[in-house]
N, C-alpha and C positions, 0 to 999 in steps of 0.2 A: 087920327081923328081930325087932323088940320084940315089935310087933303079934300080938295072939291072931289064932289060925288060921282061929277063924271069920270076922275081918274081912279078912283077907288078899287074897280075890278080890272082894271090895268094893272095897276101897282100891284094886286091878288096874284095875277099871273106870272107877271113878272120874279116875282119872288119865289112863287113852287116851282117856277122854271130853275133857278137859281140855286134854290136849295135839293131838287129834285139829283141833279147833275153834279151836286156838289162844290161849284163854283163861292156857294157860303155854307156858314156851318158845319167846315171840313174838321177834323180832328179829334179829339177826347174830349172835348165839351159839349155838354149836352146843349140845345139849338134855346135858346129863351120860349121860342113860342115856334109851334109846329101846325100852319092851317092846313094843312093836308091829313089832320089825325081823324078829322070827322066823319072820311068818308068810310065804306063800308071796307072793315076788314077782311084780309085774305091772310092765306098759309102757305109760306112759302120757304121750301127744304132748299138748303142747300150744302152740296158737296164737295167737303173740302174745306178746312180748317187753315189754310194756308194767308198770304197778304189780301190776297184777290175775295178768299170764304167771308176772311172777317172782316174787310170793308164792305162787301155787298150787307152781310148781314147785321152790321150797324147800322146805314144807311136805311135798307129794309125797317128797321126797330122803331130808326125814328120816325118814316114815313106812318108808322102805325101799324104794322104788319104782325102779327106771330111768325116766328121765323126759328127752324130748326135747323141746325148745324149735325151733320154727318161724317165725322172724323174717322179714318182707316189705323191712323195709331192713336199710343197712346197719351198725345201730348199736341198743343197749337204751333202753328211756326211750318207746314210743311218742311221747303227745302231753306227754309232760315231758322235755322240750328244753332244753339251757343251753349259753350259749355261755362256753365253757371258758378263755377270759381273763380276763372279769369280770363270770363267774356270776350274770349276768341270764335269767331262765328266759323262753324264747319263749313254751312256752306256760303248762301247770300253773304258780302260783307261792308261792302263800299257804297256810301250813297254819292251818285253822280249828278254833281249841280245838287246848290241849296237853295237858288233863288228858285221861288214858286213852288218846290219839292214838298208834298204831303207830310216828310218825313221829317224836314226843317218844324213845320206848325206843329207835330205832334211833338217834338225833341221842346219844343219850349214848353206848350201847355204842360206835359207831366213832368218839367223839370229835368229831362235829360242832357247828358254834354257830347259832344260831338269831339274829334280829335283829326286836325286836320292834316293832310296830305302834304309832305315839305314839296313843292315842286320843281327839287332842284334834282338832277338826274344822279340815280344810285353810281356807286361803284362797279363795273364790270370787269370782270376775274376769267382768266384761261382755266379750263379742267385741271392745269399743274398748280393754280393757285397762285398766278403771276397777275399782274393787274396791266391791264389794258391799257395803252398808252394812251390820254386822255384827247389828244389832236386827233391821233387815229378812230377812239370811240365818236368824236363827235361829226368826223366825217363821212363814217362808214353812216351814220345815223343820218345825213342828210343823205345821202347815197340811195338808203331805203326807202326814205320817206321819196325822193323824188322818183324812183323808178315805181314805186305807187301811184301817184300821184297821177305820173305819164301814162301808166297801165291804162288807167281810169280813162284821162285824156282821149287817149282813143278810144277807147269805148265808147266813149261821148262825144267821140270826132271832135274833141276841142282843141282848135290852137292855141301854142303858147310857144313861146321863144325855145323853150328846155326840150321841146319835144321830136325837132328833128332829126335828131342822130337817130333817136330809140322811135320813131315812129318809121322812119325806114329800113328798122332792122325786123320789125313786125312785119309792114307790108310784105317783106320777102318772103315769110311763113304764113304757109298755106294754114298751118295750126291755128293763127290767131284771126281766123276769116269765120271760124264758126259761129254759126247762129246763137247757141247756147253752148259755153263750155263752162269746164271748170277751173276756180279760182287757182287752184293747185296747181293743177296742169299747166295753164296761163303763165300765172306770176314764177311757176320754179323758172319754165324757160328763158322768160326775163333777166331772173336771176341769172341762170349760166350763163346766158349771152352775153351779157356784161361782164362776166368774168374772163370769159373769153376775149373781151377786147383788150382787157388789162397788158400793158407795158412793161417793161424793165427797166433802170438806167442803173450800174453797178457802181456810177457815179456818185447818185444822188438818191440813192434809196437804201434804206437800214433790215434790208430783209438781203437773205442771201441770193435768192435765185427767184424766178417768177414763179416758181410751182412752190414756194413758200409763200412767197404774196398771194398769189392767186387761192391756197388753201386758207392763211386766217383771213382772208377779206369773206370767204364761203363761210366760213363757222359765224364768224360774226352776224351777217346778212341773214345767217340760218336764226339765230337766234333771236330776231325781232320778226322773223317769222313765226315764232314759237310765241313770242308773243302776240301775235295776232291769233294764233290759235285761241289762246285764250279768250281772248275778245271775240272772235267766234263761238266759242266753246267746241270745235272738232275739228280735225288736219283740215286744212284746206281744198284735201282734193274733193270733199263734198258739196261745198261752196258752192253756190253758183258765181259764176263771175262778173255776168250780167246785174244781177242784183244785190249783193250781198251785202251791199251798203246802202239800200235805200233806203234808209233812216237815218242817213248822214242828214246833220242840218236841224233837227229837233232835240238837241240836248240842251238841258235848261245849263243860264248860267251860274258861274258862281265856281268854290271850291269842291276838293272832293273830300272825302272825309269817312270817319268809321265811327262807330256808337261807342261808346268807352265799355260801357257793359254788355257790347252784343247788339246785334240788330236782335235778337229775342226780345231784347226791352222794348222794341216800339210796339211787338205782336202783342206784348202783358198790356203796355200803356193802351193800345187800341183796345181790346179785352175789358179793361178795366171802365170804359163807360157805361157797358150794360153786364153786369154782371152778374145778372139774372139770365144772361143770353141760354140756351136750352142746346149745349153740345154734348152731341153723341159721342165717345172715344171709342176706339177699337170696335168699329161696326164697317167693313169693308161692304162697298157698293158691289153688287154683282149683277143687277139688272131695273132699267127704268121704262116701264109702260107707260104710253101717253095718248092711249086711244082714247080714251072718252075725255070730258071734260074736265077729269082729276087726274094728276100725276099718282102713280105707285113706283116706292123707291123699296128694292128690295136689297137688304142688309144681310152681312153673315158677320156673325160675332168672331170675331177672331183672341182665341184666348190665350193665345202665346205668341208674340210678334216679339223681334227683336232685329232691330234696326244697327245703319253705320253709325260710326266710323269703328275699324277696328283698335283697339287699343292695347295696350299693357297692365291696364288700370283697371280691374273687375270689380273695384266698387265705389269707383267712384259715382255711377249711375246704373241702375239696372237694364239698363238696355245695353249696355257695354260687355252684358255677358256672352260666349261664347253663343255666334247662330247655331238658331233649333229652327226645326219645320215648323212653321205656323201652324195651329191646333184648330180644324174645323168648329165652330163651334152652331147656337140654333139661331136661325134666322127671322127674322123681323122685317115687314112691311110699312113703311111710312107712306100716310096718306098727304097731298098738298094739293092748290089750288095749281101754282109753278115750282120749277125748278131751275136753281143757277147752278151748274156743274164747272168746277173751278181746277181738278184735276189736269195734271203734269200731262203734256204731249204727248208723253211715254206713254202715258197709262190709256189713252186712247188711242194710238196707233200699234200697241199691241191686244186690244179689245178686251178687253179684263170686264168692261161695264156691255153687257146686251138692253139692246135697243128694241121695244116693242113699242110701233114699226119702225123699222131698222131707219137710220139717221138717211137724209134726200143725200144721194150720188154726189151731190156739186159739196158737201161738208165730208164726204168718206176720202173724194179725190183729195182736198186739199191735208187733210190729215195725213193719208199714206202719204206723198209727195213733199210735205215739209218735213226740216230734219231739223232732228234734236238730240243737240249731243252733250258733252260732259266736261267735267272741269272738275279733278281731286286733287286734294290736301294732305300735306304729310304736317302734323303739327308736333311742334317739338319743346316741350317745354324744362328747365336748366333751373339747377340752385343758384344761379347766377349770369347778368350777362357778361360775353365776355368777346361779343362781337363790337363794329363801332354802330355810330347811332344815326347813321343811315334808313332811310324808312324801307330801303329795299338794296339785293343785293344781287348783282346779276352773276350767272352761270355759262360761260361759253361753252355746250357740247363739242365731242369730238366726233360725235357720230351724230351727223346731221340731217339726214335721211330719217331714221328706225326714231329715235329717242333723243333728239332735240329739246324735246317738251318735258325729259323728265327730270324735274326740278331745278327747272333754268334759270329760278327768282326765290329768291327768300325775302319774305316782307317781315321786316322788325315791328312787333306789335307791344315792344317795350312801352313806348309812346302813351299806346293807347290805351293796355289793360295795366300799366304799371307792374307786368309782371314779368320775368324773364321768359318769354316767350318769339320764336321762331317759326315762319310757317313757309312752308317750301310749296310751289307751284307746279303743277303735272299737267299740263296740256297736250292738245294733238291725239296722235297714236297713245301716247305715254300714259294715256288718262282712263283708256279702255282696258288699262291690263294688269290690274290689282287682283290679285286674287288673295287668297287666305296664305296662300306658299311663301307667296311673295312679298309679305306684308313687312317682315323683317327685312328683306333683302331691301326694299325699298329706304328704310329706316337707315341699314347701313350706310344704303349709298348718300344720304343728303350730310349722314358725318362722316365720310370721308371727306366731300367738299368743304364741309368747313373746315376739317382737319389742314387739308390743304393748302386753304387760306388763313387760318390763324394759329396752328401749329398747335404747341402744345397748351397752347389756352384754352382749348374746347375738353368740356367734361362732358361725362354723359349724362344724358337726358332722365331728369326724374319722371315724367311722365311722355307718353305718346301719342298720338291719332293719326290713325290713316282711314281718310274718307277714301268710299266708295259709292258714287254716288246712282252709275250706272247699273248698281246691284241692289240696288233698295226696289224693292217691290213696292210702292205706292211713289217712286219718281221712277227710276230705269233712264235718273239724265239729269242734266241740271236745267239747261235752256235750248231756244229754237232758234234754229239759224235758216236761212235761205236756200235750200238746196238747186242744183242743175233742174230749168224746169217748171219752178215758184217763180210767182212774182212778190209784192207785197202786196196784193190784192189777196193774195189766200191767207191772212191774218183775217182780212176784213169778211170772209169766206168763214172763218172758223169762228169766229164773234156774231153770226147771225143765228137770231133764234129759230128755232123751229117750232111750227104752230103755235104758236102763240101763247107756248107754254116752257117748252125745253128753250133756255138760253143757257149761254157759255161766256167764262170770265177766266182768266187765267193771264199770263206775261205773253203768250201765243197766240191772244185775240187783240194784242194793241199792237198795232201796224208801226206808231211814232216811236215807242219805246219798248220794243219788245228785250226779253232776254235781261230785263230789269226789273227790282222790285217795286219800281214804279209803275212800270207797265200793268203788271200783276194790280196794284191797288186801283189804278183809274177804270183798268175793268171790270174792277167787283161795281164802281161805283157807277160805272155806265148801264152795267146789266140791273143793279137796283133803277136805274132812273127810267131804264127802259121798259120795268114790270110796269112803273106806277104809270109810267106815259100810257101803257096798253091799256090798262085798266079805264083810262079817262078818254078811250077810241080815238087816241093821236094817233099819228101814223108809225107804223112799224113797220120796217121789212123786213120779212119772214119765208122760211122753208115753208112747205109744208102745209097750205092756210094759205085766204086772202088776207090782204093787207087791209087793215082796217083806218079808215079816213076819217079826218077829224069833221066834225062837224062844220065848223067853219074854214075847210079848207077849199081850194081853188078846184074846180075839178079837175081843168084846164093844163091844171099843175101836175097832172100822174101822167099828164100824156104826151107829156114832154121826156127827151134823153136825159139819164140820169146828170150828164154832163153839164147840161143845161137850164137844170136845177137851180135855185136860188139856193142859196150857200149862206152860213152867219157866221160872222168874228163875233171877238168879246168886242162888247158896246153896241154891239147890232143885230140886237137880239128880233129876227124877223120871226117870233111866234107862227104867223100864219101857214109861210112855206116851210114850215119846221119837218123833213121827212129820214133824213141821212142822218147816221152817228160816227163821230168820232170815241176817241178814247174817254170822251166827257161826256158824249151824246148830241155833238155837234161836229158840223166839216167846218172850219174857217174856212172867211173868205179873200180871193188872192184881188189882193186893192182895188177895191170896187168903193165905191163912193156909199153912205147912208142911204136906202131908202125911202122911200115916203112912209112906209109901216113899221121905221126905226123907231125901237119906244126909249131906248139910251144912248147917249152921245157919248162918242170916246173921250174917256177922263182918266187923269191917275188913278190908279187903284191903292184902295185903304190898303194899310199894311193887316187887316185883321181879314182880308179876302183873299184866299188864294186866286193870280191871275191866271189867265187861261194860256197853257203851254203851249205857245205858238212859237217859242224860240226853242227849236227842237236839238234832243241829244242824245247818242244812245251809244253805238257801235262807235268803235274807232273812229274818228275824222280820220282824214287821208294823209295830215301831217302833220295831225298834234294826237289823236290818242292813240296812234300808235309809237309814239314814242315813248321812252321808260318816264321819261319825268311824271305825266298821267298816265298809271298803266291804265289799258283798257277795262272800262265799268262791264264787269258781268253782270250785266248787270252787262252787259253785254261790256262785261265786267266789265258790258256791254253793257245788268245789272246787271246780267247777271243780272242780268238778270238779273246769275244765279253767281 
């Protein structure tokens, strides 16, 4: 009421901009005052109960919406899974970076604690159970990181001092001249190459022969490859090599860290704001029409589902029981005005949901063409610990090729759940190949290793879990990687609505943080920002449909290259030319000065706003997350995703 009259409907806009995006009023508190509640309500379904479901459909709540939630099991949390004794999460686990993290503001508002990541690098162990000689671990460790690093280098034709030995051993390989290749293909040869120049001196070296050097320097270098698997979540030969990093550069900063009871407690804390919210459980999506002016979402009940991990345990949750056929059950049509479709990569590139009219070519291409792969857990929990208290515990395979990845890391989550708990890491190949046979054999194998390394200290395990995550019928994956092919333009490809009705949220439509459950949340809260934007005839770009123009926008402005677009940071908030979205529902801009229709000057930001994620993070950096000290966020563990 201070405010002169003529800023009044400035300061109006400003602030639905704000709150619309979620830039304020992020988290488990409800917002004091919502000017956006007035306008005319709509009904808006959305599918998928997962980070991406229930931030959109908070968001939605508070905007003022009806908003129905469409759940294929029988429980919130998609692929962030925790088992509710001693909040070990199956799958999501690691939040990457706290500064500006959603999950930071929510971990305070409901009183939750966080347990963070020692960053001093694990112990690494030979398959005999010998330990790694600590000069030799930390060399081979820059070894990888630089021959990464170089890989990249040229890729990017960049000079640097380190690059010419290994930049004219590329040149001479016709291999490394492809237009598009793969990360696997690429980097193994890399690797041998360099093994191949390795030396002897019988002198001055404690190995006996150079075909003894030359094999554990391989095993080793294999095993931060298995690590990078991880961080991709699939072998590398799928990769693209061209891109498979371009979200280097936007991880937030700060520590990393694990939910003491589970990433499931932010999915309850987030939940717990409306808890009148209106979700459907065990109603599997089977087709969504969007010809006329209303969305029809048609449902099949499904009355027998039983989901991963497999375990030992049959009662301790009922979904732990032995898999059955999921049971046909009667189906149901949900009517809405839109729809936010928040479902796994998986589940749309194996087409499980039909489309009536089938989704525009340029959203089907990007879908078959990006890949998404997987990352499983052997969890092992002890009446006791009886490891040391290391937060993680490396595994040098012998066979470096085939099964690298299977169980190459055990991360001590003593720390975190206070309970004796063990969780072994499966990446690569290694992560594709759980079956029901195999479930025990897997178990064996991760206590033999320990066996091997602690001897007769290791008892056996009171309980078990072996996630599968590629076999879950509503994931069929944990996260999405870059394939030979993509660019990171088909994130932004798979984040566009269609007609102005079907939009899409999920970790697989945010280009900065994909493969995170960050990612996942900024795009529930993008695709909410982007219903209310349409609704108020801003501009949207869209399949399917013209684009609708704001009222007071430029015309001038649509007929210009997208390139050439006026672009916003935080603080410069250019309402007018507002057309492009990021993961917030803005592009930052690359330093470009205020302009004349700046309505806010860059200033510190309150600590009670989350700022806008311009200091990006996600996948591996080239030579810190892939190193063991951060292992890589799946979160793309990456967050990972997943």
């Amino acid at each position: 009421e201070d405010l002169h009259y003529k800023y009044k409907e400035d300061v109006k806009h400003i602030y639905e901009f704000l709150n619309r995006f979620g830039y304020i009023n992020i988290g488990v508190k409800p917002p004091t005052s919502v000017l956006e509640n007035f306008r005319k309500k709509k009904r808006v379904l959305v599918i998928g109960a997962g980070v991406s479901g229930i931030a959109a459909a908070n968001q939605l709540t508070s905007l003022g919406h009806e908003v129905v939630v469409i759940e294929a099991r029988s429980r919130p949390g998609g692929r962030i899974y925790s088992d509710f004794k001693n909040g070990v999460d199956f799958g999501a686990s690691i939040i990457t970076g706290t500064t500006g993290n959603p999950a930071t503001i929510i971990m305070r508002q409901h009183g939750l604690k966080f347990c963070q990541l020692k960053p001093e690098a694990g112990p690494l162990h030979l398959s005999d159970g010998s330990l790694v000689d600590k000069t030799l671990d930390e060399l081979l460790e820059k070894v990888y990181n630089s021959l990464l690093d170089n890989s990249s280098a040229w890729r990017d034709k960049k000079e640097n001092d380190n690059l010419s030995k290994y930049r004219t051993m590329m040149d001479k390989n016709e291999d490394f001249r492809m237009i598009e290749a793969s990360l696997g293909e690429t980097f193994f040869k890399i690797i041998e190459d360099y093994i191949d120049t390795l030396t002897f001196d019988e002198n001055n070296e404690s190995f006996d022969s150079l075909e003894h050097k030359q094999e554990l320097y391989k095993k080793i270098l294999y095993w931060h490859v298995a690590n990078l698997e991880y961080g991709c979540g699939t072998d590398l030969r799928p990769c693209s090599y061209l891109h498979w990093d371009q979200d280097d550069g936007f991880d937030l900063p700060g520590t990393h860290n694990y939910f003491e009871k589970g990433y499931l407690s932010m999915i309850k804390a987030m939940m717990s704001l409306y808890p009148s919210l209106d979700v459907q459980y065990n109603r599997e999506v089977i087709h969504i029409n969007y010809e006329t002016n209303k969305v029809y979402v048609t449902t099949q009940e499904r009355t027998k589902y039983v989901e991963n991990p497999r375990t030992n345990c049959t009662k301790l949750h009922k979904q732990y029981e032995p898999r059955e056929q999921s049971q046909e059950g009667k189906r149901h049509i949900f009517e809405g005005d839109f729809v936010v479709i928040t479902v796994p990569l998986g589940v749309l590139k194996k087409q499980v949901i039909q489309f009536s009219p089938t989704l525009p070519e340029l959203k089907l291409n990007s879908i078959k063409k990006m890949g998404f792969g997987v990352l499983n857990k052997v969890i092992l929990e002890f009446p006791h610990v009886f490891w040391s208290h290391d937060h993680y515990i490396g595994i040098v395979k012998n066979e470096v090729y085939e099964h690298r990845g299977d169980a190459y890391m055990f991360w001590n989550m003593e720390p975190a759940t206070k309970n004796p708990v063990l969780v072994a890491i499966i990446s690569g190949k290694s992560a594709f190949r759980n079956s029901q046979e195999e479930v025990e054999d897997r178990v064996s194998m991760c206590m033999d290793h320990l066996r091997s390394i602690y001897g007769d200290k290791v008892v056996e395990p009171t309980r078990y879990f072996v996630t599968e995550w590629h076999l879950d019928d509503h994931a069929l994956g944990t996260y999405s990687y870059i394939a030979p092919g993509c660019t990171g333009e088909d994130y932004d490809k798979l984040a566009l609505p269609v007609s102005g009705k079907v939009f899409f949220a999920g970790e697989h439509t945010c280009r900065t943080h994909p493969a995170t459950v960050l990612g996942g949340f900024l795009s529930g809260i993008k695709a909410a920002g982007m219903i209310q934007q349409s609704m108020e005839q801003k501009s949207v770009t869209s399949l399917f449909g013209q684009r609708k123009r704001s009222s007071y926008a430029s015309r001038s402005f649509y007929r210009q290259r997208p390139k050439q677009r006026r672009r916003l940071n935080f603080g410069v908030l250019n309402i007018v030319n507002q057309t492009q979205f990021n993961e917030l529902g803005v592009i930052p801009k690359k330093k470009k000065s205020p302009t004349v229709q700046s309505i806010l000057k860059p200033q510190k930001i309150p600590s009670t706003i989350r700022p806008f994620p311009s200091i990006p993070v996600h996948r591996p950096k080239l030579s810190t997350t892939t190193q063991r000290s951060v292992p890589p966020p799946p979160p793309r563990g990456k967050s990972q995703q997943q």
